[in-house]
FIFI-377851 format. One record per residue (C-alpha): residue in one letter; x negated, z negated, y negated. Coordinates in steps of 0.1 Angstrom, whole numbers, padded with zeros to 4 digits, always signed. Example, Ala and Ser with C-alpha at 12.3 -4.5 7.8 and 13.67 -1.06 7.14 Angstrom:
BEGIN
a-0123-0078+0045;s-0137-0071+0011;
END
This chain:
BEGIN
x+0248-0890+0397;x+0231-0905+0366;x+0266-0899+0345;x+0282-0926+0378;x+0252-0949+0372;x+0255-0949+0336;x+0293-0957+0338;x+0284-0986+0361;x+0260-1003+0339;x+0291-0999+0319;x+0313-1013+0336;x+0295-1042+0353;x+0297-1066+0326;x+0334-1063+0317;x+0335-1071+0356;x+0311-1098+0362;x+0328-1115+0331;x+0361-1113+0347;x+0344-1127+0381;x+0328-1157+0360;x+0365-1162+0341;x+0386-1161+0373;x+0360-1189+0394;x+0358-1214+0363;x+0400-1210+0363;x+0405-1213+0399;x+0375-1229+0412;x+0358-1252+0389;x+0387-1266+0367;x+0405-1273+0399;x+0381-1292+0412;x+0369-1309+0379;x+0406-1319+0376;x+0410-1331+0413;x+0377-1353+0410;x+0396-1365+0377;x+0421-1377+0399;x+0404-1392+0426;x+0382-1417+0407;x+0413-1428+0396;x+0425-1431+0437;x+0449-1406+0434;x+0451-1380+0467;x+0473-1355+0476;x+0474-1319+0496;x+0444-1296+0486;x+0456-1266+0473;x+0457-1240+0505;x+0459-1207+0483;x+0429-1204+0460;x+0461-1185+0435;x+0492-1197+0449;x+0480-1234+0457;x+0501-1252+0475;x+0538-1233+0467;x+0541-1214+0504;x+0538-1255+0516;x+0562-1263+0493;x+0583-1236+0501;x+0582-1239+0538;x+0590-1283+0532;x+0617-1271+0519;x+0627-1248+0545;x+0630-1273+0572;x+0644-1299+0552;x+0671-1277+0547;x+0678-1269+0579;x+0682-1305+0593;x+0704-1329+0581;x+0701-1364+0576;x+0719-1378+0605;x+0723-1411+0588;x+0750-1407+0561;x+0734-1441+0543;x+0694-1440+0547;x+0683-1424+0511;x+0649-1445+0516;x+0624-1430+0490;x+0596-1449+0486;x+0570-1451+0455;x+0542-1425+0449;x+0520-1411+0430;x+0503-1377+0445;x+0487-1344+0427;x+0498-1309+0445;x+0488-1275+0433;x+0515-1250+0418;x+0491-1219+0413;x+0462-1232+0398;x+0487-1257+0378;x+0480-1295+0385;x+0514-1315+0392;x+0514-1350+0389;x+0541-1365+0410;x+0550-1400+0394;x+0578-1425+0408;x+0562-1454+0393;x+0587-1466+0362;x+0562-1485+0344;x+0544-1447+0342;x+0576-1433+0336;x+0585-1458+0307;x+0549-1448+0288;x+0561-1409+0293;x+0598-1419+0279;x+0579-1435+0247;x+0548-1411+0243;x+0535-1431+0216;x+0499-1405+0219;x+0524-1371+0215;x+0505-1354+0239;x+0533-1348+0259;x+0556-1319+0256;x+0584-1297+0278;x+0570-1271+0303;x+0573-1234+0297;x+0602-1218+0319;x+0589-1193+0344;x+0598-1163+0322;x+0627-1154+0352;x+0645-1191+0340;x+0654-1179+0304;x+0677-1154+0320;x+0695-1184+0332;x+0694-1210+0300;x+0680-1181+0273;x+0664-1195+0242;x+0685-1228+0242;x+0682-1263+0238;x+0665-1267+0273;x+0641-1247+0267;x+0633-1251+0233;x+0604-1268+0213;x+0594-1284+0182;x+0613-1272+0149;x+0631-1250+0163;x+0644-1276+0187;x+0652-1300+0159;x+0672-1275+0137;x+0694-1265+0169;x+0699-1298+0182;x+0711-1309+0144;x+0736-1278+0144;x+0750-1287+0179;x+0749-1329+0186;x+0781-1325+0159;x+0802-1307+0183;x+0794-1335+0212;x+0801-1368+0192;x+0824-1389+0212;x+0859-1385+0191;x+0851-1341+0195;x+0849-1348+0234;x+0880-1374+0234;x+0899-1344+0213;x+0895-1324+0248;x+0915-1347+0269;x+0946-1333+0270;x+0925-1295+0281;x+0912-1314+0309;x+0938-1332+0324;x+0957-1292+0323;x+0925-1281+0344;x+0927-1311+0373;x+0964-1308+0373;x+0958-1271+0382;x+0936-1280+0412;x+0956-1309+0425;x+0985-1289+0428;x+0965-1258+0448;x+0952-1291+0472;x+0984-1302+0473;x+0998-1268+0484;x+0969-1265+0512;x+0993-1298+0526;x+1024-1285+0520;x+1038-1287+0559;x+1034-1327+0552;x+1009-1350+0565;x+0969-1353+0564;x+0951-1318+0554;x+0913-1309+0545;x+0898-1296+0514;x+0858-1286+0512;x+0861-1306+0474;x+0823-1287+0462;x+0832-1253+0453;x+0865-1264+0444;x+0853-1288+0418;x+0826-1263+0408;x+0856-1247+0397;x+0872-1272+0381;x+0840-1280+0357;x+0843-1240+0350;x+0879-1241+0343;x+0875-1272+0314;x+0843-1256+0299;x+0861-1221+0298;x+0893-1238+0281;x+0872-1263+0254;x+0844-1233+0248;x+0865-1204+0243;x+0900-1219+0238;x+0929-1193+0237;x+0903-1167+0249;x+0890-1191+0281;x+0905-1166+0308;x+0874-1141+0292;x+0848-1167+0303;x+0856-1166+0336;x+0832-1139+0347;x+0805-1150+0328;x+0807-1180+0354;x+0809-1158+0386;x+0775-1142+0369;x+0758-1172+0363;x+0763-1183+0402;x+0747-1154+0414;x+0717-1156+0386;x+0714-1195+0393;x+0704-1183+0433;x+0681-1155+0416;x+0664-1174+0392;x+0660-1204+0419;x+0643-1182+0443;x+0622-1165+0415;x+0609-1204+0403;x+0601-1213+0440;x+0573-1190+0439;x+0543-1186+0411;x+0548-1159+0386;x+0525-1137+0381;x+0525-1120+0347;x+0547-1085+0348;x+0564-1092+0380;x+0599-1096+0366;x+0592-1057+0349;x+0585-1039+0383;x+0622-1025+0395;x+0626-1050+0429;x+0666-1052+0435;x+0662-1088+0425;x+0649-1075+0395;x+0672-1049+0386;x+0700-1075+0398;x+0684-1102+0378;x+0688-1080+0345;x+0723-1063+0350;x+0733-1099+0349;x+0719-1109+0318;x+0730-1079+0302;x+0769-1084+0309;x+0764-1120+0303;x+0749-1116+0269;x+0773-1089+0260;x+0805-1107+0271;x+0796-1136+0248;x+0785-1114+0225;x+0822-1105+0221;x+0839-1133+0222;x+0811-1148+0193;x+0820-1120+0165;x+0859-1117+0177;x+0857-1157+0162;x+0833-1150+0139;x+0854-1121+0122;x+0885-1138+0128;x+0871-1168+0105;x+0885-1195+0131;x+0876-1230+0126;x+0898-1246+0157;x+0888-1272+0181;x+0869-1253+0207;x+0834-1261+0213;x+0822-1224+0202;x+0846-1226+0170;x+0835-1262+0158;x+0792-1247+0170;x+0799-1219+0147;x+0816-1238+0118;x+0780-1265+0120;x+0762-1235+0119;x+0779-1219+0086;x+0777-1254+0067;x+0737-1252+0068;x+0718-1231+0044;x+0710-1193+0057;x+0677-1199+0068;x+0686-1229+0088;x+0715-1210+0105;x+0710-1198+0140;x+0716-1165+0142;x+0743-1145+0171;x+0715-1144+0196;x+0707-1183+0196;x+0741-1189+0197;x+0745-1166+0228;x+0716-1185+0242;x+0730-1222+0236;x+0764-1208+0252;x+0748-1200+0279;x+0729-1238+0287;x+0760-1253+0279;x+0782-1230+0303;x+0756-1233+0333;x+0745-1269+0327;x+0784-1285+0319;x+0802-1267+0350;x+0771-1275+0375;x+0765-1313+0359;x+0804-1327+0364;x+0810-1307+0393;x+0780-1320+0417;x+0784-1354+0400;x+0823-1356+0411;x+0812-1342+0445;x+0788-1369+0449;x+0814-1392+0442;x+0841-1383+0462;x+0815-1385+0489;x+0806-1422+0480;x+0844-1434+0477;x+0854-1415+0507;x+0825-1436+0525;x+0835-1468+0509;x+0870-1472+0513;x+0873-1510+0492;x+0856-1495+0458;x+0880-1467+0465;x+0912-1491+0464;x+0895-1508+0434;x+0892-1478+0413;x+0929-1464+0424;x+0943-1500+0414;x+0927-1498+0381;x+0937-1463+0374;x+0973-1473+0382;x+0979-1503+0362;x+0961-1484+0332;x+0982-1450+0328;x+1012-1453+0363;x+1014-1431+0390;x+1017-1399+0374;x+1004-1399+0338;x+0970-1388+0332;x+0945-1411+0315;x+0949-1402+0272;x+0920-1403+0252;x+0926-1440+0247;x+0924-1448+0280;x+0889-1436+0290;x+0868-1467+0275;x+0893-1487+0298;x+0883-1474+0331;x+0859-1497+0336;x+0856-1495+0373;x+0856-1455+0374;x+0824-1459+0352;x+0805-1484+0374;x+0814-1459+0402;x+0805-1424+0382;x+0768-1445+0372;x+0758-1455+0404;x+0771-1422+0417;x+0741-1412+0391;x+0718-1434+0408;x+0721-1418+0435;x+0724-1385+0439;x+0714-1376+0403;x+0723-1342+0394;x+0689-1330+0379;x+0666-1341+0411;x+0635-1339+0390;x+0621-1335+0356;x+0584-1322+0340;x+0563-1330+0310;x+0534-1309+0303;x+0499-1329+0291;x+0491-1311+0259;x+0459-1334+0257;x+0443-1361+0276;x+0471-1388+0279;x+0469-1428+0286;x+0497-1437+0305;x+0493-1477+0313;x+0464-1473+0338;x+0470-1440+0345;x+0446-1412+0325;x+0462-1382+0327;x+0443-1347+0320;x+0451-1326+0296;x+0465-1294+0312;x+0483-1318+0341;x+0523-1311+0345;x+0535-1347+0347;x+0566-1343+0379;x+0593-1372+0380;x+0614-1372+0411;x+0643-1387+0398;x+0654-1396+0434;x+0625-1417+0441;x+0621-1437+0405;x+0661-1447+0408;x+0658-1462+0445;x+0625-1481+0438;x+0625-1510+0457;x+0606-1535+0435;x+0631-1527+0406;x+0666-1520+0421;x+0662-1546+0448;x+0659-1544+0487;x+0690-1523+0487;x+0684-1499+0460;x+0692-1475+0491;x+0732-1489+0492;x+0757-1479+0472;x+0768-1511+0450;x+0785-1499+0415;x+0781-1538+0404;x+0743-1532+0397;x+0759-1515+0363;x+0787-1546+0358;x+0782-1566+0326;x+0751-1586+0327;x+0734-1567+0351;x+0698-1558+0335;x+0692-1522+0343;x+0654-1513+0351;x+0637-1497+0321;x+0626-1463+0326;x+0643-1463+0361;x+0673-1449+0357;x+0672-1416+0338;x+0704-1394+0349;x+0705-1374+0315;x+0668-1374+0308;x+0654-1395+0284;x+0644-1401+0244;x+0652-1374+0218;x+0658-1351+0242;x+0684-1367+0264;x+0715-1343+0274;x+0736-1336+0242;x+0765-1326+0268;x+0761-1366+0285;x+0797-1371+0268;x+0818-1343+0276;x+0804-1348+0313;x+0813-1388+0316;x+0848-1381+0299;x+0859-1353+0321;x+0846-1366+0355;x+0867-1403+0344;x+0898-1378+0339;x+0890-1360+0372;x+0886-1391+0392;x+0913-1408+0380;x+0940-1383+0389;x+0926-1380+0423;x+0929-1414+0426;x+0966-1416+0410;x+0976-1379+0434;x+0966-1392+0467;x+0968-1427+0486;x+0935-1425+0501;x+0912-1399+0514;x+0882-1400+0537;x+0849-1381+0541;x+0862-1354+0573;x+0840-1357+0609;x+0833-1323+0601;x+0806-1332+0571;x+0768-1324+0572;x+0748-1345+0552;x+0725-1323+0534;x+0718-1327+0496;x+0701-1297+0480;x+0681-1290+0451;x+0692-1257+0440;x+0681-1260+0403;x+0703-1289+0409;x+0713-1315+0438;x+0744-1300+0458;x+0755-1306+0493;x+0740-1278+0515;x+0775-1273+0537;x+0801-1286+0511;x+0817-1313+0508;x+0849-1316+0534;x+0874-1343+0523;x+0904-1351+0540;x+0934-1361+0516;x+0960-1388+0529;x+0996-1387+0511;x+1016-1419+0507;
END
């Protein structure tokens, strides 16, 4: 009996400390940093979970969002907010405000940086640009913007116009007993976005990154329903099927580009393709500013993910729009046929040209904007115009709200009007942010643009109109990014 009471004399400070540590975490900073807030006449939910905050309200928003649609194809009315919510015991910030958003674009204090992935998210993007900070940031983004420049992309072209040939002829086949026919157009030009970042990645050897796409589908939906709830430390080692599924796709991921990396590697090619021209920047720099096999598995990885789901959900979106809006859709189709004919795809000359494809494809970005939402993480107490932000405070933009903000796009920032981008039009500063923003805007912004104008433009030439079907639910998803829930079903008309 003494030995049990010694060892709890013991014990008993370890475990008071730990009862001390875990109330001034979840306790008294919260509340510190919610007074913070509300001298300042900011409000928001209080957190329901004294460790998981408000993430089961978030979860079950999301829920029932989800499962109704918005029976009003056109009402996108977001209005203006700023609110804090509880992720854990993590303060977010939500800010639609673009004069806020234009001081965290310019963060002349530097006390602003990206947010750490949930450790379940690297499976998905690895150690890549995304998810990457500081110098190590700089020396990849130096090795890669190279392969990206304009006159690279333009060099891709011909690859792509191969790729939408190849799925207009499979739609055209759907049609083949003549007259009107349907296509759900999302997965479809899912695939497309795979097919042209398979062909201009891997070249000869694009068939081989195939799978690696079917993989990353089925991580995306893992990793998405892994980052909806909070981590908690050594989770992601206990052996949960998600887990074990979660890992047996990293693993063939990794070691399918693993292959395909030293079979160029030892084969010394220099050609064209996007991993050929990454590993030939990568040689030219010294040794120790080279990244080594397992970077450049990891920036293979962002780029394979982020390119097929950025130009596939950005075409989506604007099929949608055009089949909606029948005169910008006889606009664009008269421009793409007095530019390259009835049947020859755009050239690389020809993409500056389409003007009118590019007003459509940036208000498409207005408005269904295929990241839905970005973070910044306050390193230290930051100023942001009148705002003071504290330090430890993840900064949340809802890209939906800041690019239909009334006061700045007009009374009908709601409508879709592609002339808001037409020559002379002043675009809002800091509210329109469809690649992100400052250094670390998307290095892929130009191989997206180029290959939806292609895309769209031989869509337009194939078909003499097509419409958005009666059969369409309008539901857009965030599901790491903004999709339609149901598909998109689009009825094609032949002349």
């Amino acid at each position: 009996m003494a030995f049990l009471g010694s060892c709890l004399v013991l014990l008993l400070p370890p475990f008071l400390f730990f009862i001390l540590k875990s109330l001034y975490t979840l306790v008294w900073v919260p509340e510190k940093i919610r007074r913070h807030y509300r001298r300042q006449g900011i409000g928001g939910p209080p957190p329901r979970h004294l460790i998981f905050g408000n993430s089961g309200e978030i979860r079950d928003m999301i829920a029932r969002a989800q499962s109704r649609p918005i029976l009003d194809r056109l009402d996108h009315d977001i209005t203006r907010r700023t609110f804090l919510f509880w992720f854990g015991s993590l303060p977010r910030l939500a800010v639609a405000d673009p004069a806020i958003v234009r001081e965290l674009v310019r963060d002349s204090g530097g006390g602003l940086d990206k947010v750490e992935f949930n450790p379940q998210s690297k499976q998905l993007f690895g150690e890549g640009l995304v998810g990457l900070k500081g110098k190590k940031w700089a020396l990849h983004r130096r090795i890669i913007n190279p392969t990206f420049n304009m006159e690279r992309v333009k060099s891709w072209v011909p690859e792509i116009a191969t790729c939408a040939s190849k799925m207009l002829d499979n739609w055209e086949r759907m049609g083949a007993n003549g007259g009107d026919f349907e296509v759900e157009v999302g997965k479809e030009l899912q695939q497309f976005a795979a097919d042209v970042i398979s062909r201009v990645a891997f070249g000869s050897s694009y068939k081989e990154g195939s799978r690696i796409f079917q993989l990353q589908e089925e991580q995306a939906l893992l990793v998405y329903l892994a980052t909806e709830s909070v981590y908690i430390p050594g989770f992601s080692y206990i052996p949960t099927r998600r887990n074990r599924r979660r890992q047996k796709i990293d693993t063939e991921i990794r070691e399918s580009l693993r292959r395909l990396i030293r079979s160029r590697g030892g084969a010394g090619e220099t050609s064209n393709n996007l991993l050929g021209l990454l590993m030939s920047s990568n040689m030219r720099r010294a040794e120790e500013d080279q990244m080594g096999i397992e970077e450049i598995i990891d920036e293979c990885k962002t780029f394979y993910f982020a390119g097929k789901d950025t130009t596939g959900n950005l075409l989506t979106w604007a099929l949608l729009l055009l089949g909606l809006h029948q005169e910008w859709q006889t606009k664009t189709r008269k421009e793409v046929k007095n530019l390259c004919g009835e049947d020859n795809p755009p050239t690389a000359e020809d993409i500056p040209k389409l003007k009118t494809i590019g007003l459509v494809l940036n208000e498409t970005l207005r408005l269904y904007s295929p990241a839905p939402a970005m973070r910044k993480l306050a390193t230290k107490n930051v100023k942001l115009g009148a705002l003071e932000v504290a330090a430890g405070t993840e900064v949340f933009i809802p890209i939906g709200a800041v690019n239909r903000d009334m006061e700045l796009w007009g009374d009908d920032a709601c409508r879709f009007d592609p002339l808001r981008f037409s020559d002379g039009r002043r675009r809002p500063a800091g509210a329109y942010l469809p690649f992100g923003f400052g250094p670390t805007i998307c290095v892929g912004q130009n191989l997206a643009i180029v290959e939806a104008k292609v895309a769209l433009a031989m869509i337009l030439q194939r078909f003499s109109s097509f419409s958005v079907a009666p059969s369409y639910v309008h539901a857009p998803s965030k599901l790491i990014t903004l999709q339609p829930q149901y598909g998109l079903q689009i009825i094609f008309h032949k002349a």
